[in-house]
VOKOL-569254 format. One record per residue: x, y negated, z negated of N, C-alpha, C, CB in turn; residue in one letter. Coordinates in steps of 0.001 Angstrom, whole numbers, plus 500000, padded with zeros to 6 digits. Atoms other than C-alpha are relative to their C-alpha. Glycine has a CB too. Layout:
REM residues N
XYZXYZXYZXYZA
...
END
This chain:
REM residues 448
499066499262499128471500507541478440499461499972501428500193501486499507X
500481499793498434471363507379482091499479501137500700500962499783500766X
500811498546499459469468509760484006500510500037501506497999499932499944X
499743500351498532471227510106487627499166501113500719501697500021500449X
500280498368498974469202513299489129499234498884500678498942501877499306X
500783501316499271466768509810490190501173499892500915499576498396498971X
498907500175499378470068509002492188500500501034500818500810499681499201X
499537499243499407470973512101493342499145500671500707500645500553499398X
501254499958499444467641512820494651500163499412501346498976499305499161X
500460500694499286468136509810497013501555500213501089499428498551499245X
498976499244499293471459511167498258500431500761501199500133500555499488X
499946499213498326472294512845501999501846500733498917500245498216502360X
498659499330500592476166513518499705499516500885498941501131498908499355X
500582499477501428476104514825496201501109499577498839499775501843500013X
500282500920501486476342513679492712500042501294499225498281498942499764X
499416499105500865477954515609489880499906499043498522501635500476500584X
499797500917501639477804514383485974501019500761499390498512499970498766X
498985499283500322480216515269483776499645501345499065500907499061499380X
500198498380500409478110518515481910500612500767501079498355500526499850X
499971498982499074478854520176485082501257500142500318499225499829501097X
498520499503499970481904522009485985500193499857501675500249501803499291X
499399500226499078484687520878488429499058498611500665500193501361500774X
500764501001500194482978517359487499500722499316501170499935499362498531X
499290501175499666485754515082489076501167501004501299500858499100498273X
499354499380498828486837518042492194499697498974501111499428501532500342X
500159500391499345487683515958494874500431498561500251499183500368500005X
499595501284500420488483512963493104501027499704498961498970499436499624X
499070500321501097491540513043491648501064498979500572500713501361499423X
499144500776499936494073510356491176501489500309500614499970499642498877X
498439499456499353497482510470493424500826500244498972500859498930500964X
499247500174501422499342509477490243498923501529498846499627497676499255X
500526499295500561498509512704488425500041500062498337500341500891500616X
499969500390501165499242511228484915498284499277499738501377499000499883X
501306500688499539495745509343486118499127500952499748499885499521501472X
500874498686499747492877511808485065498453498995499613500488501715498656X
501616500407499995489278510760485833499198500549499027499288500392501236X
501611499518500816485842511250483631498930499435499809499987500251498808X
500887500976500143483711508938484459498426501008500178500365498678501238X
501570499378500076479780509842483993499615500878501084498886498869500035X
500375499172498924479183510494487537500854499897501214498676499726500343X
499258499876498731481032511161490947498756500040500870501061501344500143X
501321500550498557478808510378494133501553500474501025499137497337500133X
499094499788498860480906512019497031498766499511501461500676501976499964X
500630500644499134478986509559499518500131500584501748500523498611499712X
500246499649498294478224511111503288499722499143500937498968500804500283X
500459500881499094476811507970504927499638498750498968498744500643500924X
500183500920500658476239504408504082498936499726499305500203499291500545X
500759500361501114473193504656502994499987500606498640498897500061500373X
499978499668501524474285506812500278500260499098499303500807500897499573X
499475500982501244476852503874499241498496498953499473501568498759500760X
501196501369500157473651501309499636498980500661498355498500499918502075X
501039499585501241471498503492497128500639500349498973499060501133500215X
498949500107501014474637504210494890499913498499499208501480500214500776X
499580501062500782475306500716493947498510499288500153501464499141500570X
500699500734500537471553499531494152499713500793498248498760499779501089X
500560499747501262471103501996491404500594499917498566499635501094500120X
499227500205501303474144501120489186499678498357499675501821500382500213X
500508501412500428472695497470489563498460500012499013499729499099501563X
500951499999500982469674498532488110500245500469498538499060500697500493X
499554499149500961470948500841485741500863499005499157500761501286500598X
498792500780500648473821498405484540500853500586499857499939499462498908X
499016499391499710476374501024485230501145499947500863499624500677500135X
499236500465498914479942500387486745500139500738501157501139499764499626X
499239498987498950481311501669489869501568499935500578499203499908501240X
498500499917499486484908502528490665500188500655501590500870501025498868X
499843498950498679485957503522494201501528500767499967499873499003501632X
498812499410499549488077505928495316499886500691501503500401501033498925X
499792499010498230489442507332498997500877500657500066500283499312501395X
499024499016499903492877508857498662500746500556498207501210499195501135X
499693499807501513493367508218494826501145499352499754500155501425499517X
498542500379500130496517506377495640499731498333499179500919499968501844X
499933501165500850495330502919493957499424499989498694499469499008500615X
500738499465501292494182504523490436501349499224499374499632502007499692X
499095500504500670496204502174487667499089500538498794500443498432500255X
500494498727501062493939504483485228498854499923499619500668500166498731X
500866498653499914491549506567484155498820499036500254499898501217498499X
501249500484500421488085505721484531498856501196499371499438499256501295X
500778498991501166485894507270481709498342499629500164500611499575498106X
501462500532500393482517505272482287499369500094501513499958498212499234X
500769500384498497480268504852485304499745500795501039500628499110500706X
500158499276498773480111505977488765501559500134500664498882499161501007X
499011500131499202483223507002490497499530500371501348501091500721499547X
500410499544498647482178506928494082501135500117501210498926499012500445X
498904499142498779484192508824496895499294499695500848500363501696500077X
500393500758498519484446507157500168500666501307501249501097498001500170X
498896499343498938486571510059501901499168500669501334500981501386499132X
501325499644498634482775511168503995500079499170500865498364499920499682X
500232501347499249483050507838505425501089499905501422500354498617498789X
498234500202499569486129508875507727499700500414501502501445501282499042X
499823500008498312486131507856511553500895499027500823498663499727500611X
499389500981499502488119506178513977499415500239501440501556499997499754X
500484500108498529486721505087517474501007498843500860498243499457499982X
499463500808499547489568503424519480499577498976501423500932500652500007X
499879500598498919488770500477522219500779499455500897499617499529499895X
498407500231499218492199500672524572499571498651500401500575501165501538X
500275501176499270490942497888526618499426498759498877498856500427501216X
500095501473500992489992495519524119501068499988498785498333499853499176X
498464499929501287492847496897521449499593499515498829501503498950500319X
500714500031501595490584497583518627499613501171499374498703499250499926X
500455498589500563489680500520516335499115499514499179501054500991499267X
501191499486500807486325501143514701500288500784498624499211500958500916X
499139499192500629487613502493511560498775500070498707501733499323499730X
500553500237501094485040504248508671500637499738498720499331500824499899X
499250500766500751485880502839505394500713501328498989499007498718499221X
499726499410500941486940506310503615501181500470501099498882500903499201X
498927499747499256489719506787506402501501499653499468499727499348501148X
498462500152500422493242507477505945501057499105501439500649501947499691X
499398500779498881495437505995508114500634500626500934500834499133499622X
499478498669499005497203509056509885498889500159500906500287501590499166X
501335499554498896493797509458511473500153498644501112497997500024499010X
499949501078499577494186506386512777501170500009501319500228499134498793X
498228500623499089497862505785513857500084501436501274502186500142498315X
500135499140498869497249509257515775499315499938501124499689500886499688X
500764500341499143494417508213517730500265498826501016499038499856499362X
499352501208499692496047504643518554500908500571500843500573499161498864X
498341499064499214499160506878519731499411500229501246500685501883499230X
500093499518498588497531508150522801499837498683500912498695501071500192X
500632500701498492496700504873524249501348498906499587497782499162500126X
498883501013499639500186503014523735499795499052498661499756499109501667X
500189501344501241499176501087520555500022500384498806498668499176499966X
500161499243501362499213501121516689499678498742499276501400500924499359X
500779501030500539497634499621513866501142499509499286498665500362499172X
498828500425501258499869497504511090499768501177498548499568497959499324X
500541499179500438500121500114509068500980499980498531499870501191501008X
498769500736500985501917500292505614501032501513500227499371499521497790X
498838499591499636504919503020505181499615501497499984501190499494499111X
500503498881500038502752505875504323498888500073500882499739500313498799X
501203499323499102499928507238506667498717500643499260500638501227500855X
501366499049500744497956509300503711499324499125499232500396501331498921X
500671500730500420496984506162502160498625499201500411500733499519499812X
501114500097499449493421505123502380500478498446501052498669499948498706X
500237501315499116492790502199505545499819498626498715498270500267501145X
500521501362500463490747499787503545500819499436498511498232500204499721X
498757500619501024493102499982500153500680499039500382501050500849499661X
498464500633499568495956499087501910499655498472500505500860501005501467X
500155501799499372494208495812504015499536499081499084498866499728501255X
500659501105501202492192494077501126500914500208498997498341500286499351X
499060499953500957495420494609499131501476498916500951500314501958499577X
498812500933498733497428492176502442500265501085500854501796499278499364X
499399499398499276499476495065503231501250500113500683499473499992500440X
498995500379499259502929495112504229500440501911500233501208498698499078X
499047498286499584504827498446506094501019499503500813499058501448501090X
498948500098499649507260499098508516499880498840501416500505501464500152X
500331500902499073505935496558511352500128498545499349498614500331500530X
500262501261500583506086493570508429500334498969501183500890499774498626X
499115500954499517508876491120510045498987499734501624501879500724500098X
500656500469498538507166491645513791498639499587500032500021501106501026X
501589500309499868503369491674513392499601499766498172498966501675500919X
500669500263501110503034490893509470499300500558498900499469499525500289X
500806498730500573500673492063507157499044500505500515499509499886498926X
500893498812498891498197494641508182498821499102499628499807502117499547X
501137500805499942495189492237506852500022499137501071499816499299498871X
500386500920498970496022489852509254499401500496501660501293499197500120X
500726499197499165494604491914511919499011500797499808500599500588500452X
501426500015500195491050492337510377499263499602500618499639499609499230X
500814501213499244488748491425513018498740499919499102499548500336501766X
501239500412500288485279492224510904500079501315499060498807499746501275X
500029498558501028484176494644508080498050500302499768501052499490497908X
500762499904501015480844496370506866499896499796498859499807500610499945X
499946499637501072480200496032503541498664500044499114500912499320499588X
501164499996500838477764496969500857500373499251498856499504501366499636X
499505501397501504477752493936497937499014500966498870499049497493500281X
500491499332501263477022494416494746498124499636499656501136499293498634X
501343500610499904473588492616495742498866501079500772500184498529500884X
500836499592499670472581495640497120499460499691501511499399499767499092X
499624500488498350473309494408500869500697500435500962500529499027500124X
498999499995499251474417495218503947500572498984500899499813500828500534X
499514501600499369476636492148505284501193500185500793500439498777498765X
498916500099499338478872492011508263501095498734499549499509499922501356X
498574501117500053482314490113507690500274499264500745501171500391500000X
499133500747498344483769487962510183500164499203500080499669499889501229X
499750501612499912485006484857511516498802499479500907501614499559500762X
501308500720499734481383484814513168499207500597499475499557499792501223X
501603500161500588479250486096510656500264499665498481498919501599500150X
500053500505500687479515486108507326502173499386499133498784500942499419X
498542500271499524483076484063506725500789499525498702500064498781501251X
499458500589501312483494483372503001500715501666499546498492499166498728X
499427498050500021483574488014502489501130500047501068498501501454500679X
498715499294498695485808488245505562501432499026499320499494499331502429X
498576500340500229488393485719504147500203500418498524500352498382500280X
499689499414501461488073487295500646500378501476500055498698499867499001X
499247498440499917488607490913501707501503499419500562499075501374501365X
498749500158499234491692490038503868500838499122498602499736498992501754X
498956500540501336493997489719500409499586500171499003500372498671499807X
500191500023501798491737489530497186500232501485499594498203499472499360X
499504498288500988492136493695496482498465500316499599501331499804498033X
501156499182500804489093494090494044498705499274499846500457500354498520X
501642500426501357485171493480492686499803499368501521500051498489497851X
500817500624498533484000492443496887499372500889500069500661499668501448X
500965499435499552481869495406497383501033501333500460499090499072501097X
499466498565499295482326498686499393500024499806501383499054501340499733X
499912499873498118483667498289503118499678501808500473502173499471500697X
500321498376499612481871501346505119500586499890501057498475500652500182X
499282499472498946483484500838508036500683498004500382498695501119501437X
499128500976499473486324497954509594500899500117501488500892499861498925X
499425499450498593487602497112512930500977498915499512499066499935501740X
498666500807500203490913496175513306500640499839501539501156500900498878X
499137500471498564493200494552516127501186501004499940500671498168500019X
498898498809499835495562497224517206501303499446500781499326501353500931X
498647500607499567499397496016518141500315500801501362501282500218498767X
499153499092498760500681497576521825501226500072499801499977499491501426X
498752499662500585503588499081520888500384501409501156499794500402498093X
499612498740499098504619501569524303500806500660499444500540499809501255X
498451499212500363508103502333522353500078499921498419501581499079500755X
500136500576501765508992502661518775501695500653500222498410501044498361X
498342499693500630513038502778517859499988500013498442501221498658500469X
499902499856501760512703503997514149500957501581499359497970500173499337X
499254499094500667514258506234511337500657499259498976500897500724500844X
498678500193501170517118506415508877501014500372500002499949500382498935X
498290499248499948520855506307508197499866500248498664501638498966500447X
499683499994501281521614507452505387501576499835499622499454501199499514X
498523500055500183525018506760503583499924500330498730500805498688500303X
499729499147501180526799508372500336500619498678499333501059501521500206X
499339501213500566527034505846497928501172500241498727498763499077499446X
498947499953500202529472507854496382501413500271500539499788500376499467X
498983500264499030531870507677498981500318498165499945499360500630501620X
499728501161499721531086504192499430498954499011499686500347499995501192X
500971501213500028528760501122498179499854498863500507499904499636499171X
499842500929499868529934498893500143499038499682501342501311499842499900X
500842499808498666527432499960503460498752499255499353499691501800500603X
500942500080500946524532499091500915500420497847500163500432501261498174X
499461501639500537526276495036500023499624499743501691502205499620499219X
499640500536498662527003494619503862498114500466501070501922501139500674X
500796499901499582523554495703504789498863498523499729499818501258499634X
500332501251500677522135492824502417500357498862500623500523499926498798X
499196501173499110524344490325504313499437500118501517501858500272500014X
500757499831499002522873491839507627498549499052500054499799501430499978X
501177500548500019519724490807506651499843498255500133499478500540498770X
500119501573500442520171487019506146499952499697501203501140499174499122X
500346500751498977520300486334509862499756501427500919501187498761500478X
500415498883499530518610489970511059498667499324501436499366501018498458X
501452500866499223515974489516514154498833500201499101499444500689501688X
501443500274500617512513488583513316499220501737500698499090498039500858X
500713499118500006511315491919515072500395501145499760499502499984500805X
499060498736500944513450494458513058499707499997498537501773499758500042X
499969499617501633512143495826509945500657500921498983499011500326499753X
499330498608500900514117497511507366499973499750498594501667500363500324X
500264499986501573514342498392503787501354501424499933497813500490499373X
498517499480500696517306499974501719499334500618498703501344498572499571X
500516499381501362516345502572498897501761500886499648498180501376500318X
499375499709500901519013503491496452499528501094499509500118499148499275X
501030498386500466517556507297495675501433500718499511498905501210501777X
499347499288500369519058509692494019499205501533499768500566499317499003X
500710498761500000518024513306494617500451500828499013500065500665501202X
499824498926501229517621516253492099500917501027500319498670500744499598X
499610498524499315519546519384492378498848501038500105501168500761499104X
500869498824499597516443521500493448499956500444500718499142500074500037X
500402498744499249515493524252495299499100499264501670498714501112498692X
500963500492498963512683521968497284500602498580500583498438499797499304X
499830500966498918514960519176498572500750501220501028501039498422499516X
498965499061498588516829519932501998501011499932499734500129499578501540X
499011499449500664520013521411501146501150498433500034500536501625500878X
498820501313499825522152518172502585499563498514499256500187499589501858X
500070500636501256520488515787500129499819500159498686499455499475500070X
499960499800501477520158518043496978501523499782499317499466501526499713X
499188500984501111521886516167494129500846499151500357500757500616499093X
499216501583499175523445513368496771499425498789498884499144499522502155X
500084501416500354523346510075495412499999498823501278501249499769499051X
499956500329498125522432508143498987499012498668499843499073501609501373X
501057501670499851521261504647500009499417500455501758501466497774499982X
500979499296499035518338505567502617499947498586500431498502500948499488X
500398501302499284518392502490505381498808500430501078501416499276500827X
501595499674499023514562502917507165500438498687500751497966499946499012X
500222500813498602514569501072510500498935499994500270500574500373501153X
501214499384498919511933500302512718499953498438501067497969500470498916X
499969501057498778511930498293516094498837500549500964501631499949500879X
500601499439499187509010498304517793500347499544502135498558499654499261X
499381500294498845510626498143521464500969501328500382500788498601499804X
499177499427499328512275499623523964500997500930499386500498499137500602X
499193499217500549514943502805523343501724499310500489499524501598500536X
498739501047499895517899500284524858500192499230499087500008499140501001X
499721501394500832517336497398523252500180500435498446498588498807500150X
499977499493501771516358499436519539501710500507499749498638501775499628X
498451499809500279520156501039519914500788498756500037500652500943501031X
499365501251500174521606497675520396499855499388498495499404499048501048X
500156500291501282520130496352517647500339500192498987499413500075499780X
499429498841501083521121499381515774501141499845499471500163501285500494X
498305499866499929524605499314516474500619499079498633500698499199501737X
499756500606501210525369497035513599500153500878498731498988499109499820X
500086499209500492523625499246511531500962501322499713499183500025500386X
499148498776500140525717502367512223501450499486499520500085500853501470X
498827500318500124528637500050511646500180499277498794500398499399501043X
499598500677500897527958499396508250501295500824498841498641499574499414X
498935498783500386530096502402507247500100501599500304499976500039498694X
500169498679499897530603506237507078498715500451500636500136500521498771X
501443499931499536527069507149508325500083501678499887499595499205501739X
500444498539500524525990510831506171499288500406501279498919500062498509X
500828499406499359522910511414507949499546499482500849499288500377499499X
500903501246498649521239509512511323499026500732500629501047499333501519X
501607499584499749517650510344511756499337498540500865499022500313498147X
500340501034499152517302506892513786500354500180501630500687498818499423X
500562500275498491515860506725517435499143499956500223500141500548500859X
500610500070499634513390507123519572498752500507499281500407500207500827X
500916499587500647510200507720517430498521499994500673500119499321498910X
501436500081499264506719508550518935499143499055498962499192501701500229X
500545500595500736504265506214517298498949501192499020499408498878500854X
500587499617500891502199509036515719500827500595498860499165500716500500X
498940499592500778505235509984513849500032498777499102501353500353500807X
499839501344500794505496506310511836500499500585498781498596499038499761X
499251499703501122505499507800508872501109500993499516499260500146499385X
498067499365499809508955509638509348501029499462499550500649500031501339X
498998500787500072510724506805508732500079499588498843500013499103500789X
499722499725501440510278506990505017499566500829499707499743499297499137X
500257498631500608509020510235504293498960499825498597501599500714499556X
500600500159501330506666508970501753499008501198499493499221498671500030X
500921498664500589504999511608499356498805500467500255499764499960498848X
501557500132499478501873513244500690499127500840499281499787500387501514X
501061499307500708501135515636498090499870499251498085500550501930500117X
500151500625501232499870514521494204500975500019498921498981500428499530X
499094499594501568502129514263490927500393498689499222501685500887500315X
499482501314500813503212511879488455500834499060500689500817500366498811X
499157500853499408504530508808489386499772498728499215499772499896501499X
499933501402500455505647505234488172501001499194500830500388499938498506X
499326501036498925506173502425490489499376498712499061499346500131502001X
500223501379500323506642498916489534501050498932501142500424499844498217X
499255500760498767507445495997492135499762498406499515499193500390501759X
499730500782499938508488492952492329500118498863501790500862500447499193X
500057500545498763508779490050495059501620499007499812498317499066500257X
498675500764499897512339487995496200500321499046501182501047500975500014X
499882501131499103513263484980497526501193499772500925499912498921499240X
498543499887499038516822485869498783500806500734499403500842498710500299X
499605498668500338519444488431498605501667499166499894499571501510501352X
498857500650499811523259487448498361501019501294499352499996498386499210X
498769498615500560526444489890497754499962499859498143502265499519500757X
500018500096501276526069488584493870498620501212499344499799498271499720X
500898499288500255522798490344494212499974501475500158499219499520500530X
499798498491499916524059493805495615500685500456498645500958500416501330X
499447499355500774526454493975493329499214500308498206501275499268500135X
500854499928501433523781493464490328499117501300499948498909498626499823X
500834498754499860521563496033491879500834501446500081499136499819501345X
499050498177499661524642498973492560500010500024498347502296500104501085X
499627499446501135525569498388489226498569500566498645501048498769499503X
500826499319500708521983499157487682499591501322500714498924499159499686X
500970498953499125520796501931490427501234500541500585498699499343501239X
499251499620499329524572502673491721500744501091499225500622498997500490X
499298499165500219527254505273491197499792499667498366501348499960500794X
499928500474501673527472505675487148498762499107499582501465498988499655X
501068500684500473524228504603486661499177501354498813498993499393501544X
500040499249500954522600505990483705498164500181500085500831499308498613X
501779500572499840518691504483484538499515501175500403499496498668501254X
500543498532499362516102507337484653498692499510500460499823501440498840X
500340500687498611515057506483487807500253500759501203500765498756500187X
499447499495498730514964507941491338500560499213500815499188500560500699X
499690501212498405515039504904493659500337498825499515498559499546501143X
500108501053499660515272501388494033500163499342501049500363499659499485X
500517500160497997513623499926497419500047498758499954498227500540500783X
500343501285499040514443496650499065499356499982501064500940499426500449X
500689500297498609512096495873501860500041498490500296498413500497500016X
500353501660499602512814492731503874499348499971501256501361498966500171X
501004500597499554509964491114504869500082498294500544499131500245498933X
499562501253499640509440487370506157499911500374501061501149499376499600X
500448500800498530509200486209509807498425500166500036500756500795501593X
501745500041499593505550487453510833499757499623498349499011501917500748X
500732499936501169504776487531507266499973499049499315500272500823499299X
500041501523500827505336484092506133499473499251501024501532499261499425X
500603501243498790503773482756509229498351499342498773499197501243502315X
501336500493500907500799480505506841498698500326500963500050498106499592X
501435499839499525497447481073507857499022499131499781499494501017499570X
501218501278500500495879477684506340499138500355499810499529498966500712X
501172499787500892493522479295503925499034500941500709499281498626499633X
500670499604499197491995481736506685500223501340499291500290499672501415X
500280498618499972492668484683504569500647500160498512500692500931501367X
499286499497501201493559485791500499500956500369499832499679500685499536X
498796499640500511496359486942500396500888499956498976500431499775500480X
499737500678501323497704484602498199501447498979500535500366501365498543X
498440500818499988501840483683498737500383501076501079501201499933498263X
499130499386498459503812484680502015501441499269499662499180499279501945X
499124501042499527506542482195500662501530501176499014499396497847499274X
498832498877500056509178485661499914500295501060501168499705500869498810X
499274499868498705511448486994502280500248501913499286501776498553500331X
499759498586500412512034490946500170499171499973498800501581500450499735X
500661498956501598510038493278497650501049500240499658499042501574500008X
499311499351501140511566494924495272499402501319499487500034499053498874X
500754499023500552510272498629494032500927500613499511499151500737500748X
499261499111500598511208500593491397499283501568499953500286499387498638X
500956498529499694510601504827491504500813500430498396500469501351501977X
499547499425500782510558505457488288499984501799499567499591499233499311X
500012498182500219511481509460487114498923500759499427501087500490499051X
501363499733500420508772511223487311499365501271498865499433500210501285X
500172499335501540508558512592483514499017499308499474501258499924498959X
501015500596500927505150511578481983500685499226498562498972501300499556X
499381500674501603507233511366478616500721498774499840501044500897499335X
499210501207500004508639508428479788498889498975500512501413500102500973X
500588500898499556506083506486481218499655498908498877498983500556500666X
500333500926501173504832504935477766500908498825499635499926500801498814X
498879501153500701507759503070476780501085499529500489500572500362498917X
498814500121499608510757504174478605499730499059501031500679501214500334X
500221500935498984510006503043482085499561498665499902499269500462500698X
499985501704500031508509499757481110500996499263499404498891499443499322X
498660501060500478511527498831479517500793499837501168501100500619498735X
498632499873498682513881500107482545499368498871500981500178501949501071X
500098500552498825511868498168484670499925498535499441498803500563500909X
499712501377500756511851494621482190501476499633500561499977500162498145X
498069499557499765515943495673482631500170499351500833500702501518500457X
499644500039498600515372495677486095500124498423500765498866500889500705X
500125501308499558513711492296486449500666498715499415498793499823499965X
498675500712499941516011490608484605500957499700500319500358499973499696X
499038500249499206518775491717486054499789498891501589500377501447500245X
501051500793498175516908490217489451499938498611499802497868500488500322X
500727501396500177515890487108487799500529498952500934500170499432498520X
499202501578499000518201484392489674499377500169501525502291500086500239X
500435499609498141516556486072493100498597500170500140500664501615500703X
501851499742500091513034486784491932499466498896499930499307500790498714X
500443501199499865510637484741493352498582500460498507499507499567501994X
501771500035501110507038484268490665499331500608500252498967498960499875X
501016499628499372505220485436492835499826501681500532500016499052501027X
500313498683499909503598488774493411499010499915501545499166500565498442X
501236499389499109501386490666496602499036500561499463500302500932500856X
500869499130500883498116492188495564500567501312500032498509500061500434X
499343498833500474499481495663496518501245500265499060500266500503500983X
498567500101500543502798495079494276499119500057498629501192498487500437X
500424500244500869500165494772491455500046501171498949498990499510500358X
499839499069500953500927496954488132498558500269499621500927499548498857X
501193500193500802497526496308486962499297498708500432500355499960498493X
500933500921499862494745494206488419499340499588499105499314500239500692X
500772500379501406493145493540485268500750499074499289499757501221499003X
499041500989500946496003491863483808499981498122501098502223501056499929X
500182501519499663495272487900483917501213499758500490499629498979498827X
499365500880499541498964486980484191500594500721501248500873499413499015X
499757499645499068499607489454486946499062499174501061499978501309499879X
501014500701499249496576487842488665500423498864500489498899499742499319X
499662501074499715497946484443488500501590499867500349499527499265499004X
498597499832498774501459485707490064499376500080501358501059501609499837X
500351499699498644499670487000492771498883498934501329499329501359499637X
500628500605498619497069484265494039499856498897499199498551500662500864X
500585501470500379497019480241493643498894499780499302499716499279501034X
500610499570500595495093479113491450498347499196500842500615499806498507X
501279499838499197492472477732494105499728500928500939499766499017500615X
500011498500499541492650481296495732498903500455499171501433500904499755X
500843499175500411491887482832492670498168499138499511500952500737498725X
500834500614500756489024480203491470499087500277501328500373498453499314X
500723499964498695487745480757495583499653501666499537501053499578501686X
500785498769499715487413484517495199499471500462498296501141501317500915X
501096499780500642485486484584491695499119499328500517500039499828498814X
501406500103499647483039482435493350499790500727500644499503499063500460X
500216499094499119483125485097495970499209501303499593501189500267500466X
500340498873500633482912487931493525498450499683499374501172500364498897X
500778500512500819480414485961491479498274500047500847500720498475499613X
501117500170498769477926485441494534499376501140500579500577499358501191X
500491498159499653477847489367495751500044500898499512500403500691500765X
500099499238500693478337490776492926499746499805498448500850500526500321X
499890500722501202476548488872490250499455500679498671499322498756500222X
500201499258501135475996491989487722500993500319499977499147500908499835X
498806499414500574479580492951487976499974501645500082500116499492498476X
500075498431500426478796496484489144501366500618500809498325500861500597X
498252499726499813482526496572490882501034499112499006500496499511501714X
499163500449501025484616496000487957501460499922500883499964501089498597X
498142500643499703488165493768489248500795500824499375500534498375499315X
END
């Protein structure tokens, strides 16, 4: 049996096993169906905690799981070290060079706020409470996709601690095999303690949402789809199909609506973003209009994504093109008279920046799809086992004639699963980042 008080000895954080009560405070999974128990928790204060963390699970032969916001838990971990990066959390912005210093247990709100004062923002994905470094060594796509891409591609360099028990800068001038394997592979590279990133100048932001009643009308929803096929390259949007509860805790003008939520976002000017718009408002009736002028520390406004914990089941998909054959496939599984127990279903179209190739300069994997696909499934535990993976089989069938093969690492149900793996990265990708993994982490003490 392992003995960690040796470990926790060498500690500036602190180190909990699981005899001890309020073992796993601190570290719980976003997805609250997700419940931790692994041996030990390490709530890490400084890098050299992570450095003496993972030399001692290399000695030991013990795994380590990370966590920072809990939002990429696909489940439980019962064995090892779960080490908490959330001590690690700074941002130091350089206006004049248009870079942020960012520690690696940082959320991204810390971020996009700090960026805000000096006219700029990072690529950020749609939520703000999600950890930094998740989101970039996973590609990354948000509401900036179409203009600036994914948020990895604006990695200039990373710390990291390997599984060798190292500390090794990243970069395209130092070490350059880690820097193009974080930027896309997701898992088993080590622990980034801190990453600087290239920050976008963005003076204006034209964002939000219309919302429309798709029982009034489905046809704003079809004609939005058709928008898209020749939309500009620096206009991002996405279309969710939601359907709200009758409760107490929505806001009174969407409890128990049935509403297709169109998120905008133009980073430009408050002229030009209404121009643009104007289409938009003219795809029909228009319920609710929460689209304009948006301050950049506001970003995440423009989908409202969840910021406190609870059950949840998401499964996504990737698409190669959209066509009125395709709205009408999607109203009729997620539309009026739909029976699917389900909240949402999210198109995000992606493409221009994001299919720009990069000739092997960075993991990712495939850029060659133009829309995701996400499903929100209802968030009843009792369904997760069986129901939801069927609804969402349903789903991708119905899709099939439009679904491309190919997956993003963040779109991933399960990193562990081989044939998800080989949706998501070529197979000289993936054969490049096990030698990667293989080289800095050749005991395997970050389990993929």
């Amino acid at each position: 049996m392992t003995d960690y008080s040796t470990l926790a000895d060498r500690l500036t954080g602190t180190l909990t096993t699981r005899d001890e009560p309020d073992h796993t405070a601190g570290a719980t999974a976003f997805n609250l169906t997700v419940q931790h128990d692994p041996d030990a928790v390490v709530h890490a204060a400084t890098e050299e905690d992570v450095l003496q963390t993972v030399r001692f699970a290399a000695a030991e032969g013990v795994p380590i799981h990370l966590h920072t916001t809990g939002h990429g838990a696909h489940a439980a971990y019962e064995t090892g070290i779960l080490l908490v990066l959330g001590g690690l959390s700074s941002v130091a912005i350089d206006p004049a060079a248009r870079i942020a210093k960012v520690g690696g247990g940082t959320r991204w709100a810390d971020v996009v706020a700090a960026a805000a004062e000096h006219g700029l923002a990072p690529v950020t994905g749609s939520s703000t409470n999600v950890g930094v470094v998740g989101f970039l060594v996973g590609g990354g796509l948000g509401p900036l996709a179409r203009s600036h891409g994914f948020g990895s591609d604006h990695v200039v360099s990373a710390r990291v601690v390997t599984g060798n028990g190292e500390v090794v800068d990243a970069s395209s001038y130092g070490d350059t095999e880690l820097y193009w394997a974080l930027r896309g592979g997701k898992t088993g590279l080590g622990v980034v303690t801190e990453i600087t990133l290239a920050l976008a100048e963005v003076p204006s932001l034209y964002a939000g949402t219309l919302f429309f009643d798709l029982e009034e009308s489905t046809e704003p929803y079809a004609r939005w789809l058709d928008w898209t096929t020749t939309a500009p390259t620096d206009v991002t949007t996405s279309g969710l199909i939601v359907r709200f509860p009758d409760l107490e805790v929505v806001p009174s003008p969407m409890r128990g609506k049935h509403l297709f939520a169109l998120h905008v976002a133009y980073p430009g000017p408050e002229d030009d973003g209404a121009a643009l718009s104007e289409p938009l408002r003219e795809l029909g009736s228009v319920y609710l209009d929460d689209l304009g002028p948006l301050p950049l520390a506001d970003v995440a406004r423009i989908t409202n994504d969840p910021t406190q914990p609870g059950p949840s089941f998401l499964r996504g998909a990737t698409l190669t093109h959209v066509d009125r054959d395709f709205a009408e496939a999607v109203l009729a599984l997620a539309g009026p008279g739909s029976d699917l127990p389900i909240m949402g279903l999210e198109i995000r179209h992606v493409g221009a920046a994001t299919a720009v190739e990069t000739s092997g300069t960075d993991a990712v994997g495939f850029r060659d799809f133009d829309y995701t696909l996400t499903m929100l499934g209802a968030p009843d535990p009792a369904l997760f086992g069986e129901v939801l993976p069927s609804v969402f089989a349903r789903v991708e069938e119905t899709v099939a004639p439009w679904r491309s093969p190919h997956l993003t690492p963040n779109w991933m149900a399960d990193p562990r699963d081989p044939d998800e793996e080989a949706r998501t990265w070529p197979a000289g990708v993936r054969a490049r980042l096990a030698a990667v993994r293989a080289a800095y982490d050749p005991a395997h003490v970050f389990q993929a």
